[in-house]
Structure formats: C-alpha cells, structure tokens
C-alpha positions as CSV (number, residue, x, y, z in Angstrom):
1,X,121.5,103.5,127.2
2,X,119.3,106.5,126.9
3,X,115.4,105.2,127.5
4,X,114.6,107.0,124.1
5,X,116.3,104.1,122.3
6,X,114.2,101.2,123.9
7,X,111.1,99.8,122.2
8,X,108.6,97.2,122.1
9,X,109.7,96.6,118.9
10,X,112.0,97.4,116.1
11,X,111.1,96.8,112.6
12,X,113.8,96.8,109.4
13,X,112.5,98.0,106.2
14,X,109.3,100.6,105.5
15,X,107.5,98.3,103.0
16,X,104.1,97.1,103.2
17,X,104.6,94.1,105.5
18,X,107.0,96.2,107.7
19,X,104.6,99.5,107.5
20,X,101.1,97.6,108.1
21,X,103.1,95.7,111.2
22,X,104.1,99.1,112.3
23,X,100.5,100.9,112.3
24,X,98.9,98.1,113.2
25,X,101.4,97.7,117.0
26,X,100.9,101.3,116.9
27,X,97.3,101.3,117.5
28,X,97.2,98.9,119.9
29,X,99.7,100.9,122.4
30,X,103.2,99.5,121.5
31,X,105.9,101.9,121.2
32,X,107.8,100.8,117.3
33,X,110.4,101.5,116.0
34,X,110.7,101.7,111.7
35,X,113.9,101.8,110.4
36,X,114.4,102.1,106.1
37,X,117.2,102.5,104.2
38,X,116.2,104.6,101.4
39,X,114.1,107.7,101.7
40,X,110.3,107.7,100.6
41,X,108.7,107.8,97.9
42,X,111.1,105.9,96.1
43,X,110.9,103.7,93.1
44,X,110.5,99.8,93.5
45,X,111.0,96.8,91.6
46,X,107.1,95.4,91.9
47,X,104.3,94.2,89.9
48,X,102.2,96.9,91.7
49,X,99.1,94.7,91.4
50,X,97.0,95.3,94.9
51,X,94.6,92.2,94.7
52,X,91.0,93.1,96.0
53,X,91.7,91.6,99.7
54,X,94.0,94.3,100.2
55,X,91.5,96.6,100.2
56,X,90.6,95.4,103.6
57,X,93.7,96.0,105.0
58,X,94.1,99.1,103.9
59,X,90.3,100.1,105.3
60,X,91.8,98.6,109.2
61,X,94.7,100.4,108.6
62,X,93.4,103.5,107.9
63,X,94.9,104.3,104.1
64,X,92.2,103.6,101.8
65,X,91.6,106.9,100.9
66,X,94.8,108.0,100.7
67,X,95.5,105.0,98.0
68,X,92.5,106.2,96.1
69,X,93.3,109.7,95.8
70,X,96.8,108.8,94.6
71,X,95.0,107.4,91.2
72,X,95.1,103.5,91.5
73,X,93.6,102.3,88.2
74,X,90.9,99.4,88.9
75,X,91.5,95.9,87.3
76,X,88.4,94.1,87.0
77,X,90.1,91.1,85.6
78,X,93.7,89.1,85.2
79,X,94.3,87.8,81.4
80,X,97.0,85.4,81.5
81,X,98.4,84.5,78.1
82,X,100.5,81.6,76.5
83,X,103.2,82.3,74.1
84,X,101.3,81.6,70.7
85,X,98.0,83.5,72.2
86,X,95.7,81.7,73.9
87,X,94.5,83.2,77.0
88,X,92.1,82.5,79.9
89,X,90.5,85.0,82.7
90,X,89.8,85.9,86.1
91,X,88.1,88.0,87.6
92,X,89.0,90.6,90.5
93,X,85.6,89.6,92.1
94,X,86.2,85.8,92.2
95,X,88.3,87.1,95.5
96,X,86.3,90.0,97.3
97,X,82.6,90.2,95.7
98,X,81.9,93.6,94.2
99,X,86.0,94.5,94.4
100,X,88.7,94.9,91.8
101,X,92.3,94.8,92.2
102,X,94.2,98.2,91.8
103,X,97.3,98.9,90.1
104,X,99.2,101.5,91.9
105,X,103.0,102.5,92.0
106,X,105.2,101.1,94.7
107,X,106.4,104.8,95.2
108,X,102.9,105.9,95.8
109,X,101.7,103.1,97.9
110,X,104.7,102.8,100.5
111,X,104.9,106.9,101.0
112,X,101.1,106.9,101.9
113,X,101.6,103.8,104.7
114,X,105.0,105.0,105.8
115,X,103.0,108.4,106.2
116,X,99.9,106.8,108.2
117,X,103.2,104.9,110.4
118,X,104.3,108.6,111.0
119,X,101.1,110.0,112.0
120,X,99.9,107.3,114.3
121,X,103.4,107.5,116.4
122,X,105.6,105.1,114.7
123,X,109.2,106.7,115.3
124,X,110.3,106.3,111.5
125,X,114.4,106.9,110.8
126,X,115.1,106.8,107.3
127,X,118.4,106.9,104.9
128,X,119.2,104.3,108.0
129,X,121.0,101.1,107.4
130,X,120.2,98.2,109.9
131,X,123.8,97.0,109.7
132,X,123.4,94.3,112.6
133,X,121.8,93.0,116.1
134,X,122.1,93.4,119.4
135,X,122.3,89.7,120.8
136,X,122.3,88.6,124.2
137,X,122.6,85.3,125.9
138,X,121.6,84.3,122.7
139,X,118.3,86.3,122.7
140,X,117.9,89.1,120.1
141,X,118.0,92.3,122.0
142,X,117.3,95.0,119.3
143,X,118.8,96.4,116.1
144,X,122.4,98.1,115.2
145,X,121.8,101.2,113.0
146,X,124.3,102.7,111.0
147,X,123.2,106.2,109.4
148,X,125.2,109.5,107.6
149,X,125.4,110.9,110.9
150,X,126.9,107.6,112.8
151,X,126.2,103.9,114.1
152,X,123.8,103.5,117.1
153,X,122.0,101.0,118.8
154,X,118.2,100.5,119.5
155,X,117.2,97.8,121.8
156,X,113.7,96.3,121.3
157,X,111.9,93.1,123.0
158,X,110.7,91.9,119.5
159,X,112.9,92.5,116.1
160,X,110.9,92.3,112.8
161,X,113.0,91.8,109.7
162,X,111.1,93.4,107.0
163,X,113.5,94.0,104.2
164,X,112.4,91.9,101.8
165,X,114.8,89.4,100.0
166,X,117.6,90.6,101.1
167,X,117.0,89.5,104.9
168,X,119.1,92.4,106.1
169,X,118.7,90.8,109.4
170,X,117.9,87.3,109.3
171,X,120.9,86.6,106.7
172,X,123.4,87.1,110.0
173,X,121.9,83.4,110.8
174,X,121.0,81.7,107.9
175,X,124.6,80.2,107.7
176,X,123.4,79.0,111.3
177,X,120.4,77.1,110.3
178,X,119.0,75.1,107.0
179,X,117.4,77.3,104.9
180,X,112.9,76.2,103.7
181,X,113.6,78.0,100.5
182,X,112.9,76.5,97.8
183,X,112.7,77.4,93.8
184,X,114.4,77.5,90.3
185,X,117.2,79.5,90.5
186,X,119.4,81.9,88.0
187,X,116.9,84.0,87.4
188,X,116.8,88.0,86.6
189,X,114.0,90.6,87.1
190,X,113.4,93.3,85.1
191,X,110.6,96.6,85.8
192,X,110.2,99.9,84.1
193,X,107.0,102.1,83.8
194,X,105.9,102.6,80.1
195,X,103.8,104.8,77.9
196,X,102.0,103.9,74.7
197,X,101.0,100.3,75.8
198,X,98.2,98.3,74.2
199,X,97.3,96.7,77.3
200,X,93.6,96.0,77.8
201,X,91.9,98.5,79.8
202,X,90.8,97.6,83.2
203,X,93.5,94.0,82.5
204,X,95.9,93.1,84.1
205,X,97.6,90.8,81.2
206,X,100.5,87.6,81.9
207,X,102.4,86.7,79.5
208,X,104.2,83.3,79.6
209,X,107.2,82.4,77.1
210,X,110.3,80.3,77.3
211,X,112.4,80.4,80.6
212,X,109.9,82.8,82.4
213,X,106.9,85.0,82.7
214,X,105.9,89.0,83.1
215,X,103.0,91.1,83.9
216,X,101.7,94.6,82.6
217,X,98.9,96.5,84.0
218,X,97.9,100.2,84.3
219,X,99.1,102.1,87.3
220,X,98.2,106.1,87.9
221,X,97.9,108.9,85.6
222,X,97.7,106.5,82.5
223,X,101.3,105.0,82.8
224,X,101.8,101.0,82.8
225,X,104.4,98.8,84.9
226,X,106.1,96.0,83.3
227,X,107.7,93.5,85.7
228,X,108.7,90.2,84.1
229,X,111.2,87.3,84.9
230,X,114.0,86.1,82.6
231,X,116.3,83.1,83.0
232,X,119.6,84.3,83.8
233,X,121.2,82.8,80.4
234,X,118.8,84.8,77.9
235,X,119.8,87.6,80.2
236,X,123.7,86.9,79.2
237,X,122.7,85.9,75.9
238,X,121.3,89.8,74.9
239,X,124.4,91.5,76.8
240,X,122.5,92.1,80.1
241,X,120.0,94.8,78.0
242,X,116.7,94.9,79.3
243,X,115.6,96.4,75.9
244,X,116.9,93.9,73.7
245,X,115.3,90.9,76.9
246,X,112.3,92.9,76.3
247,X,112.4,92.2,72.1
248,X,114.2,88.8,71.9
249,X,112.5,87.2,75.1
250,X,109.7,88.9,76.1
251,X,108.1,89.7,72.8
252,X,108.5,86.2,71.8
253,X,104.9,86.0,73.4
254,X,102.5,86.9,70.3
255,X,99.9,88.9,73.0
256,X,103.1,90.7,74.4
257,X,104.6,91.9,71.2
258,X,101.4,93.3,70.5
259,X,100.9,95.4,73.9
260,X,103.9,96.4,73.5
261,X,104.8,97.4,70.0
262,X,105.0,100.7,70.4
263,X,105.6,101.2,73.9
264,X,108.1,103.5,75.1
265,X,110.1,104.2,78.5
266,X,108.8,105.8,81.0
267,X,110.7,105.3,84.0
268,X,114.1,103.7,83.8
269,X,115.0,99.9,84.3
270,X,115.1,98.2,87.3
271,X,116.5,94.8,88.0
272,X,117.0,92.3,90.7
273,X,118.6,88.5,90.7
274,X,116.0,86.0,91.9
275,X,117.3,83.3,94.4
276,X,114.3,81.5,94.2
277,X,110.7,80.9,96.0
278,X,109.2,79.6,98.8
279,X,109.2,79.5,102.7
280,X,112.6,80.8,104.1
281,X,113.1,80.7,108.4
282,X,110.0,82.5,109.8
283,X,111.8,82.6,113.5
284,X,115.8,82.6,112.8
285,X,117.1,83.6,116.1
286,X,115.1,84.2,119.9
287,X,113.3,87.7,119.6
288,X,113.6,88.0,115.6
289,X,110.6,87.6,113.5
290,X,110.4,87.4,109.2
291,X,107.7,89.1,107.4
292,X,107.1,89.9,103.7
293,X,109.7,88.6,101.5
294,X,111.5,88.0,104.0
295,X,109.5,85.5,105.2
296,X,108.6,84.1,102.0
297,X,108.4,84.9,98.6
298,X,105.5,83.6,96.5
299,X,105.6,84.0,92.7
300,X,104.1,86.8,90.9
301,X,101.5,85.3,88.8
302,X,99.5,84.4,91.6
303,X,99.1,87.9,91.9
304,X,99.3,87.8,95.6
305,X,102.2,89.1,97.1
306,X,101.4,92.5,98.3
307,X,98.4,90.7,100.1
308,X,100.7,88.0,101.8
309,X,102.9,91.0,102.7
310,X,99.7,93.0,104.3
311,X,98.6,89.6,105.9
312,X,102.2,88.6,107.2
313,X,102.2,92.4,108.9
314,X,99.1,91.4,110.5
315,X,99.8,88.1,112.0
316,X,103.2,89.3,113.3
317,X,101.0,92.2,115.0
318,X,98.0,90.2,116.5
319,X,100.2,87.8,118.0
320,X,102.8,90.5,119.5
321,X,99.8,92.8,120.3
322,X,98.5,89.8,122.8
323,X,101.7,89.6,124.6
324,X,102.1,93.7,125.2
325,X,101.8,94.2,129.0
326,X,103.2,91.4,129.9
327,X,106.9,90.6,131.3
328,X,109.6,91.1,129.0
329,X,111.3,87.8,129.9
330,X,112.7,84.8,127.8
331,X,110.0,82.4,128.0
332,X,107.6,85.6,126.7
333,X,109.6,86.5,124.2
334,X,109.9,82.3,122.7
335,X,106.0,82.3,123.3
336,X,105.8,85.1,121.2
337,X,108.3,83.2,118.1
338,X,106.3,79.9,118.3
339,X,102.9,81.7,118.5
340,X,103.8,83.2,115.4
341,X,105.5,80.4,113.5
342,X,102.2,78.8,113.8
343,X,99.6,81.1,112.7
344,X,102.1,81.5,110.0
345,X,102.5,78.5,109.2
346,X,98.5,77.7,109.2
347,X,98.0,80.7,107.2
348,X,100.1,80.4,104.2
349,X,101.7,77.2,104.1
350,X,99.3,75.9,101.6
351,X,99.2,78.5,98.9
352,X,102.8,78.2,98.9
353,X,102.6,74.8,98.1
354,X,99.9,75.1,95.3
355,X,102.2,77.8,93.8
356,X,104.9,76.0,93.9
357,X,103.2,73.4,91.8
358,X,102.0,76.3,89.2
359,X,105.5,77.1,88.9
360,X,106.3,74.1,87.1
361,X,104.0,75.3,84.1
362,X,104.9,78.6,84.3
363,X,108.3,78.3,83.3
364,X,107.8,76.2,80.2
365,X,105.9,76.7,77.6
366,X,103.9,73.7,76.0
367,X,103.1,73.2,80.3
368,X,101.8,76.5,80.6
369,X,99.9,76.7,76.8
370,X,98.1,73.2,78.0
371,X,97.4,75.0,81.3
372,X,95.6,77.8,79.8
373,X,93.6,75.8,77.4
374,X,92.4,73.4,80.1
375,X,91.7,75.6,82.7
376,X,90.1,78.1,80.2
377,X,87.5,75.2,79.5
378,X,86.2,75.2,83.2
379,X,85.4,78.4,85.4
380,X,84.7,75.7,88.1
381,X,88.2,74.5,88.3
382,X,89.5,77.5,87.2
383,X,88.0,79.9,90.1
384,X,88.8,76.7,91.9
385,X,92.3,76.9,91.3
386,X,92.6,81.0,91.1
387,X,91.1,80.5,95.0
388,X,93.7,78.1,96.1
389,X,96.5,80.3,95.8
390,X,94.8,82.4,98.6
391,X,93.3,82.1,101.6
392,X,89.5,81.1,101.6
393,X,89.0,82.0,105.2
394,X,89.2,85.5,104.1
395,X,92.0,86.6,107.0
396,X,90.8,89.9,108.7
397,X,93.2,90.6,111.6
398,X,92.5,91.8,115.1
399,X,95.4,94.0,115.2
C-alpha cells in the first residue's frame, strides 16, 4: 500500500468531537486522517447551544475568533419552562465566571473547526463514506473509504469513530458485544431555523410538555433554532408534519405558544429517530475508539452536549498524544483503549447518571412542573444541580 495512505490515526466524521480530536493530534505531531461524508458547511440537526466551557476549547484549539466573527449570539441565561408556565433560571456564569453560552449554527461552527483541521495539516477527504474497517488478527487496522471516484483503504494505528449516532464504525460490532445504552425509546427530533420568534433576548428558553421537551435560542444574524423531541406516537398521530407537531404538541406549552405565535420558517425541517440515551461501547474492537455521540449521547436539556463532544475529542487526544513515538505494537495499541476507557469513564460517567435521573421529569409533565417549582425555590440546590450535570473539575486538556 502506498505510504501516503498510512496514519497515526484515522478519524470518521468532521464534527466537533471528531474535528477538536483532529487539531488537537495535529498539534502535537501525529499525522490524522479526517474523513466526512457530507461536504462543509452543511446544515445539522442540533440545539446549537455552545455552553460557556466550550469557550476554552475553542481558545486551545485555536477557533475562538473565528466563532466570534461568524455572529454567535451570547446567552447570559437558560429559562426552562413547564407546560402551564412556570419557569426557573440559570445562569451562563454559574459554569465559567464572567462567560455566556453562545448560540451559533452547526453549519457555521463545524466549517470554522474543519477549516482550523485543514490548516494545521489534518488531511481532510470529504463527500467520503467510511463504509468499513480494515481488521487484522483481530486488531483494527484502519478505515475502508468508499467515495464518487472509488473505494480505498487507509490504514491507521488508532481508528476514531466520530459519526455521531449513527456509529458508522462501531455499529459493525455492536451485534458482537452488549450494548451500555440506555433511554426511553420511540422518540422523533425535529430542527428548523425560524424568524419572528418571541424568545427572550440573551435566553435560551426549554419548554417541557407531554411526551418530550424542546429548546429555542438565538443563533447569528437574528435568526432562532428550534430543536425539540416528540414521542414517536404524537409524531404518527399529526401525519408525520413537523408543523402541525409544532401546533398540537409543542405549543401545548403556554411559554412556547407564545414565542412562537408568529414565527415563521426559516430554514427547512430536519428530523432524526432517537434510539435513546446514555453510555454506548467506548472501546468496541482493538485499535477503535468512540467519541461524541458516538460515545454517548446525553440529553439536550442539560445543555451540554457540544461540550461533552469538545471534551471527549480531548481525552481521546491526550491519551493517544502520550503514546505517539512509541512502537506501534498490540500491547500499545490495548494500552491506548484501556487508557482511554478510563479517563472516560472518570470523566463523564457521573453526569450521565444525574441526567439520566432528570430524564425521568422531563418527559412528564406534573414531574417536570414540580421540578421547576422546587428547584426555582432554592439557587443553592438549583446551581447545585445545574453543576452536576457537568464536570466541576473544570477539564482543560493537555492535548
């Protein structure tokens, strides 16, 4: 095989986790490989809420004033509210002192980091579909890509598999092995950008109602995403519309129908089918790491994932990054997996757990209306709780 097409290591999918893995192994010397399958910018199904640690991330990896410039709105504060209008706050700077949180396209963001990949000597390949692996002796040797102009294969000493939910990768052994995730399943996603929102400025605003839960916040030049979660039988039940989810579901939520009463479509609909949340295999096969969704998918009202994503990137780099010069051998490679399954583990096992006790609430409504009004009585408990669903050591990666 032609040297050209060997790597330290081969990532799947351009998004943040796979992107800030990518610049991140970049710096430190290793020669990566970025494959995606669509072509940048593109739209994304997202909440596009960059909490304030992510502005950290973007400062190591060189992007924060690239994000900046491309307009991100600052959100000083996240409003949740129950269906018959209570609501309860908290603020951006509960997290990072002196921060807010940014609202900022998915299409923007991921063009700027797949840009800073390119420029720091990331060999990116998109329109590329990572169709399989390269396996060895049982050892993942690299990644099978499959583009317009033919199939070819890229061999690698560490495989990341950074496309999201899908698991482009992983999924070839998840038949293999029993599967950590966990979560409430027949469920529907639904994102569009809108104009003429109510929304409160500087607010990002949750609404909770029967069977799920969405989020609307100001993104660049004045627009607003909408991302929100529907059980999978309202979704049958209105035709599989997302206008008429959007009325009958949606809007059932008193704060909600009054953001968006006159709102009006912006971008078109995007939609997704949820599996569910939680941990899925971090390590599924010798020389393939998760990241990102991929990983592990944590729900939406924490407001976290795009940070988990960032900080997933970063422990899959730092522990790579101290392995780089050394022999490219089995017992390197499994020191490498159980390295990272660890700081993994140590890192984000227990804000999965504390959402996954939130998402009991959040799913039904008398739960989540008596969760609003107790929690709104306290800012201890409340900052308490907001704090749990991160992590307090305040992560800043070596890599």
């Amino acid at each position: 095989m032609d040297s050209s097409n060997q790597f330290d290591v081969a990532i799947a999918g351009a998004g943040p986790a796979g992107a800030s893995a990518a610049i991140r192994l970049a710096l430190n010397g290793a020669r990566v490989f970025l494959i995606e399958e669509k072509e940048f910018p593109r739209a994304k199904l997202c909440g596009e809420f960059i909490s304030p640690e992510c502005l950290a991330h973007f400062q190591q990896l060189g992007v924060i004033d690239q994000m900046l410039a491309a307009g991100a709105t600052p959100l000083a504060e996240t409003i949740f509210y129950s269906s018959r209008g209570h609501k309860v706050g908290v603020p951006s700077n509960w997290f990072t002192a002196g921060a807010t949180a940014l609202g900022l396209s998915r299409s923007e963001m991921d063009h700027r980091l797949l840009e800073r990949a390119k420029a720091v000597g990331v060999w990116v390949l998109e329109n590329a579909h990572a169709s399989g692996l390269v396996v060895e002796d049982d050892f993942v040797r690299g990644v099978k890509v499959r583009t317009s102009a033919g199939a070819n294969e890229y061999r690698a000493r560490i495989n990341i598999d950074a496309t999201g939910r899908t698991r482009a990768l992983a999924r070839h052994f998840d038949r293999q092995l029993p599967s950590q995730s966990k979560g409430r399943r027949g469920l529907v996603a639904f994102k569009a950008h809108l104009e003429k929102t109510k929304v409160a400025p500087g607010a990002c605003e949750i609404y909770f109602y029967a069977g799920g839960y969405g989020g609307l916040s100001e993104i660049e030049k004045g627009i607003s995403n909408l991302c929100f979660i529907v059980a999978a039988n309202e979704v049958r039940r209105c035709g599989s519309d997302p206008d008429r989810v959007l009325r009958e579901v949606v809007m059932q939520n008193s704060r909600a129908a009054k953001t968006l009463e006159q709102a009006r479509l912006y971008s078109p609909w995007l939609s997704v089918s949820l599996d569910g949340f939680g941990r899925n295999i971090l390590t599924p096969a010798n020389g393939l790491l998760t990241i990102g969704d991929a990983a592990s998918f944590i729900d939406p009202f924490t407001g976290s994932g795009m940070l988990m994503a960032l900080e997933s990137g970063a422990v899959a780099a730092e522990t790579i990054v101290q392995w780089l010069g050394s022999a490219a051998d089995a017992q390197q490679v499994e020191s490498i997996a159980r390295d990272y399954k660890r700081k993994y583990t140590r890192r984000f096992d227990s804000r999965l757990r504390v959402s996954g006790l939130l998402r009991r609430a959040a799913f039904v409504p008398y739960l989540a209306e008596t969760a609003i009004l107790f929690f709104g009585a306290s800012t201890r408990l409340r900052r308490k709780l907001a704090r749990a669903t991160r992590d307090r050591r305040r992560y800043v990666a070596r890599a």
